[in-house]
N, C-alpha and C positions, 0 to 999 in steps of 0.2 A: 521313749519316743511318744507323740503327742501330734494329732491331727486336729486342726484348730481350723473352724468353718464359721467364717467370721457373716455375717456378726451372731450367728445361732450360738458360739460357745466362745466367742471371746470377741477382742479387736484387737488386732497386734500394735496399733501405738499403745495403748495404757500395756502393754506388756513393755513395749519396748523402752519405755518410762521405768519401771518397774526394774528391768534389769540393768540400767543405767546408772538408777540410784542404788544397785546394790554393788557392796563394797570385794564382792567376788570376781569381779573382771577386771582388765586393767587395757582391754583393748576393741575397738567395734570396726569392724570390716563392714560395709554396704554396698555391694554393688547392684544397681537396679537401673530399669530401663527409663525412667521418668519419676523429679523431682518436680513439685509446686509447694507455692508457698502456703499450701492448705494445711500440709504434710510440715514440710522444715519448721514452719515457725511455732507449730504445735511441740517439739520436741527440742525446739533451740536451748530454752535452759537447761534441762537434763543435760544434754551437749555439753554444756559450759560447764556445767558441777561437773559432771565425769572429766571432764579433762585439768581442771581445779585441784582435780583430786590423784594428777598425774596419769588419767589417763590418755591414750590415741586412739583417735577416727581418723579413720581411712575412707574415702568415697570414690567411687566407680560408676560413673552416669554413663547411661546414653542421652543421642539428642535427636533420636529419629523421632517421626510422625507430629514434630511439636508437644513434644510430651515433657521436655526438660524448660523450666522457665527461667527467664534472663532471674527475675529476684530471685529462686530458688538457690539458682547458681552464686549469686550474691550475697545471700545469707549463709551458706554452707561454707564460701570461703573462711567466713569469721568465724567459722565452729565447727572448724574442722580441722586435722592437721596435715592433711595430705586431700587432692581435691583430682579428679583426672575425667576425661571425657574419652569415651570409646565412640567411633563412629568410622563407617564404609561408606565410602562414596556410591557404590553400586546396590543394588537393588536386596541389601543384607541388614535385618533390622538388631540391633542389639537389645536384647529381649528378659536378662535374667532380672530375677529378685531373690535376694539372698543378703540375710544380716548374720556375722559370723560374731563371738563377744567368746573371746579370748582370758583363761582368767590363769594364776600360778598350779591351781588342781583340779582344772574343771571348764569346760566349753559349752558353748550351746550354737548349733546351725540350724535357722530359718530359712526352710526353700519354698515358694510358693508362687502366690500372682500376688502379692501387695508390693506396689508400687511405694516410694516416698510420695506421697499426697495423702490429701485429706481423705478422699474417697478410697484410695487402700490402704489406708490407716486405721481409720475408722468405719465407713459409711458404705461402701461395698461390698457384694458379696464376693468371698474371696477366703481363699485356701492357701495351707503352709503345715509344713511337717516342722514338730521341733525337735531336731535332734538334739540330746544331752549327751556332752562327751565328759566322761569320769569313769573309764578304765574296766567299766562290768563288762563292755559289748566287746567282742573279737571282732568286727568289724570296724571300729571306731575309727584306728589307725588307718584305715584304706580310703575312709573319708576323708579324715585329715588332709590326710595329703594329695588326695585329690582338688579340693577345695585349693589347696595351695596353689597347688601345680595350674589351675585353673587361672588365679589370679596373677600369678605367675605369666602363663599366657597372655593375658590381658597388654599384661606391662610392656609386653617385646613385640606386639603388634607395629612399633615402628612411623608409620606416618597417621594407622589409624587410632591411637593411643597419643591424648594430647594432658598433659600436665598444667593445670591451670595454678600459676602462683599468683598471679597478680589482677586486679579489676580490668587492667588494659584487656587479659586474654580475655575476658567475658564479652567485653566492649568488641574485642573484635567478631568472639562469634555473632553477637546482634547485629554487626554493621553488615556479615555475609551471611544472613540468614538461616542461622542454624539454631540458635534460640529468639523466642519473640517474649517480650514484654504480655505479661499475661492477658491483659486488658483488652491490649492489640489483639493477641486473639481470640479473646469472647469476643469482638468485634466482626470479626474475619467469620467465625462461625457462627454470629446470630445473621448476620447479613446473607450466610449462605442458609441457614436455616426456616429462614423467611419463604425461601424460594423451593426448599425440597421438604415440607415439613410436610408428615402424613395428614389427612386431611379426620380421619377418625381415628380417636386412641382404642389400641385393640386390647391394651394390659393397665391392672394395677400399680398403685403403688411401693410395691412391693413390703419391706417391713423397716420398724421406726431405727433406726442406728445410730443416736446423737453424737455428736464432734464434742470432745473437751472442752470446760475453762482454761484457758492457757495459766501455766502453776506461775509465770513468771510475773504475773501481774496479783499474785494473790497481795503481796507484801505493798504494792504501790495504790490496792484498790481504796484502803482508806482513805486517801485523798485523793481518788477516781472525780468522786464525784462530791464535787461541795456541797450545793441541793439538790438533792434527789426529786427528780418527776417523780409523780403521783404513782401510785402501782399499777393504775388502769394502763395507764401510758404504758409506760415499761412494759406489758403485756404485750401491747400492740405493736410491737417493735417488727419490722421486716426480719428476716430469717438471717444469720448469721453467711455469708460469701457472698451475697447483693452488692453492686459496685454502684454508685453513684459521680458522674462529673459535673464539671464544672468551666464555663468557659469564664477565664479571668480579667478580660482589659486589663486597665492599669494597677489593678490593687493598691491597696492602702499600705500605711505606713512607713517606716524609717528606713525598713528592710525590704518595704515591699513585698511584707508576706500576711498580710489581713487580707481573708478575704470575707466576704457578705456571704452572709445565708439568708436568704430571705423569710420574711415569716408566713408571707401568700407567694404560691405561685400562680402564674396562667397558665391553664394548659394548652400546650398546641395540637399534640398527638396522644395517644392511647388514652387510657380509659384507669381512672387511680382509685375506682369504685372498688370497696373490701380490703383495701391494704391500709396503712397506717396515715398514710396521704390524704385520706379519703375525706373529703368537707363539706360532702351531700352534693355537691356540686360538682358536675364533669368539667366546666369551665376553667374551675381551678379545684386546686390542690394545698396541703399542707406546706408551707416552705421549706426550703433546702437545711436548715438546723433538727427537721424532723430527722431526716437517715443518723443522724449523731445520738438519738435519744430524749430530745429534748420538746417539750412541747412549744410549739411556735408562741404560743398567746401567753405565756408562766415567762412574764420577760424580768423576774425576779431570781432568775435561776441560775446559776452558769457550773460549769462540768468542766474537769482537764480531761483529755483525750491520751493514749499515746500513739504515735505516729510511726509503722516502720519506714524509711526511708533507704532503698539501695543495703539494704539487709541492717542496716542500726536501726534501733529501737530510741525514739525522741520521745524524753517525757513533760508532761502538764505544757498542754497546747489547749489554750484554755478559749473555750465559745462563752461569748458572753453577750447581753444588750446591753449597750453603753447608755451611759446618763450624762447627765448635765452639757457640758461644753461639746462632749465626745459624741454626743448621742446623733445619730442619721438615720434611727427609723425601723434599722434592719439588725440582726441579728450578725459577731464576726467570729469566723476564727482565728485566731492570733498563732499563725503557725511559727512558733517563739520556742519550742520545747529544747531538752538536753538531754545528752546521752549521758549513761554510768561514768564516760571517762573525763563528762565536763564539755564535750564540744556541742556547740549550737547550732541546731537545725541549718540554720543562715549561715554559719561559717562551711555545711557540706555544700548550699545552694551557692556560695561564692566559688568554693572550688571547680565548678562547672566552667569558670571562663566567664558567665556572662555577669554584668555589673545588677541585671535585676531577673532573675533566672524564671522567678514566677512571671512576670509580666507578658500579655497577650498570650498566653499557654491554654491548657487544658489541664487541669489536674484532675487527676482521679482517687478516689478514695475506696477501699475493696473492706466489709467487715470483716473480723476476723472474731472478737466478740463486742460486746458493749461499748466498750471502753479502748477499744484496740483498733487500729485500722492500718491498712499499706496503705501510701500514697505514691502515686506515681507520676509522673509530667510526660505530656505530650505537643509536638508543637501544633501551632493555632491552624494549619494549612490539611488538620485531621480531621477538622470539626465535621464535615460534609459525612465522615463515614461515622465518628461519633453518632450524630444525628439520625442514621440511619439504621445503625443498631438498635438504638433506643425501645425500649418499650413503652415507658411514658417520655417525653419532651416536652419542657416547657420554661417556662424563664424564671430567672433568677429574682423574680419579684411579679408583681399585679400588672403589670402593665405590657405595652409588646415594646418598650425600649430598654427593657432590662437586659443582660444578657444571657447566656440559655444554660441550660440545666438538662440532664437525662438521666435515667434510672435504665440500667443493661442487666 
């Protein structure tokens, strides 16, 4: 048995990586109160090897307090084999965390506060006992089936116990507000933290906890980046979860999925003094190709990105400044990329119903690291609360008829 006080003596994702790639289990039970995509997508390939390799995940969410997020849910479908949402209509929160990894001579149970997210994965402080089951403890067997018996329970809950096979059931929790688009609520809480924020911080930072390279990008990183910024750059990079949008017009292209980065912005609101943006100037700012990595003014450079989308991973979405006939000034990204199984970013965006799915939108963009990002869409009638979230705001180029841009 083992008392793990994260992040003083470990972090249960690189643990939970760890026991994933090991060839001793053949089965992971999760049930926890609250998934995000800080969490899933950091351990999505593990997911995929273990189950490559014949093994089943099982997952048991809740959806109370906005803790479980629509991509979470999204992503967990395609990397999991059994997928289910616990939740009470009345005033009863479902609250456990518990990874159970099931093997032919040998078990281990995780009870604690780590949530599936970034922050109880990694970067929070946070507690868990790990039980090892391998037949020394006379106890063992009472756990066991306790544990069972437990989830067991879960299953027979009846109306409050929902089985999610397909994207429809996710689609519907979002339409009845029981999961939100994550975006949506950094939105919803910076606009509310505007108005109840304490006016002097009375605590520290508490201590450093970095979040992973995601392993899944190890193999695609040599063609990550074609030209590499400068090191200085690279340094300067905003912190990895920073969300950046974008409001779209008509965009470009064949598909309709170019959109501009600007290489200057103007600023309207906040202040871009000390971050990566920063161009001596409050007035303006670095252009929107900055948040990618890229230095606005090195328009010799261009980078593929990968793009999650609705939990697939789209690869070489390539930003570039165009030349010759093509050239307009501005920095694009070419949201063009492809999944493992062959399908094209554009043929998920056709499936939507609409004939140009990006146009007049909002898209959003969330780091996840360098090289990686979610993308999310939102319709154009948001922008008013976008806007107001924002930290910095400003446009998507030098001038005030550009269209707008913000940093959340």
């Amino acid at each position: 048995m083992e008392l793990m006080n994260q992040p003083f003596t470990g972090q249960l994702g690189n643990r939970l990586i760890e026991l994933l790639e090991s060839p001793d289990y053949h089965t992971l039970n999760i049930v926890v109160a609250f998934a995000k995509n800080s969490g899933v997508l950091r351990i999505k390939d593990s997911l995929e090897r273990f189950r490559k390799r014949g093994g089943i995940v099982n997952t048991y969410l809740g959806v109370d307090l906005g803790g479980t997020s629509y991509e979470a849910l999204t992503a967990l479908l395609l990397n999991t084999d059994s997928l289910n949402v616990i939740h009470a209509e009345k005033a009863q929160t479902f609250h456990s965390k518990i990874y159970q990894f099931l093997g032919n001579s040998k078990s281990l149970i995780v009870v604690g506060s780590h949530n599936l997210t970034g922050g109880g994965l990694w970067t929070n402080f946070e507690s868990s006992v790990h039980i090892a089951i391998d037949g020394t403890n006379e106890n063992e067997g009472e756990i066991v089936s306790g544990l069972e018996k437990y989830i067991g329970e879960l299953t027979s809950l009846d109306n409050s116990f929902m089985p999610i096979a397909s994207r429809e059931d996710i689609e519907t929790l979002l339409e009845n507000g029981y999961v939100f688009k994550e975006v949506a609520e950094r939105i919803r809480l910076a606009t509310k933290d505007k108005t109840e924020r304490a006016q002097v911080g009375l605590f520290g930072n508490g201590v450093s906890a970095p979040l992973p390279r995601i392993g899944m990008l190890q193999v695609e990183q040599s063609t990550a980046i074609i030209k590499h910024p400068t090191e200085s750059h690279s340094a300067s990079l905003e912190k990895e979860g920073q969300t950046i949008w974008f409001e779209t017009g008509r965009m470009t292209g064949g598909s309709r999925n170019i959109l501009d980065l600007s290489k200057k912005s103007l600023v309207e609101h906040g202040d871009p003094s000390g971050t990566s943006f920063d161009l001596g100037n409050k007035k303006f700012m670095r252009g929107g190709v900055e948040f990618f990595g890229l230095d606005p003014a090195a328009i010799d450079q261009y980078k593929n990105i990968t793009l999650n989308f609705e939990g697939v991973d789209y690869f070489a979405n390539t930003i570039l400044f165009p030349e010759g006939n093509n050239a307009n000034g501005t920095w694009r990204l070419q949201i063009k990329g492809t999944s493992t199984s062959g399908r094209k970013i554009t043929d998920a965006f056709r499936a939507k119903g609409e004939a140009e799915y990006l146009v007049r939108k909002i898209i959003t963009f969330t780091k996840i690291q360098g090289d990686y990002f979610y993308m999310s869409v939102f319709a154009a009638s948001e922008l008013e609360n976008f806007k107001a979230a924002s930290r910095i705001l400003a446009r998507n180029g030098a001038t005030t008829s550009a269209r707008q841009l913000g940093l959340l």
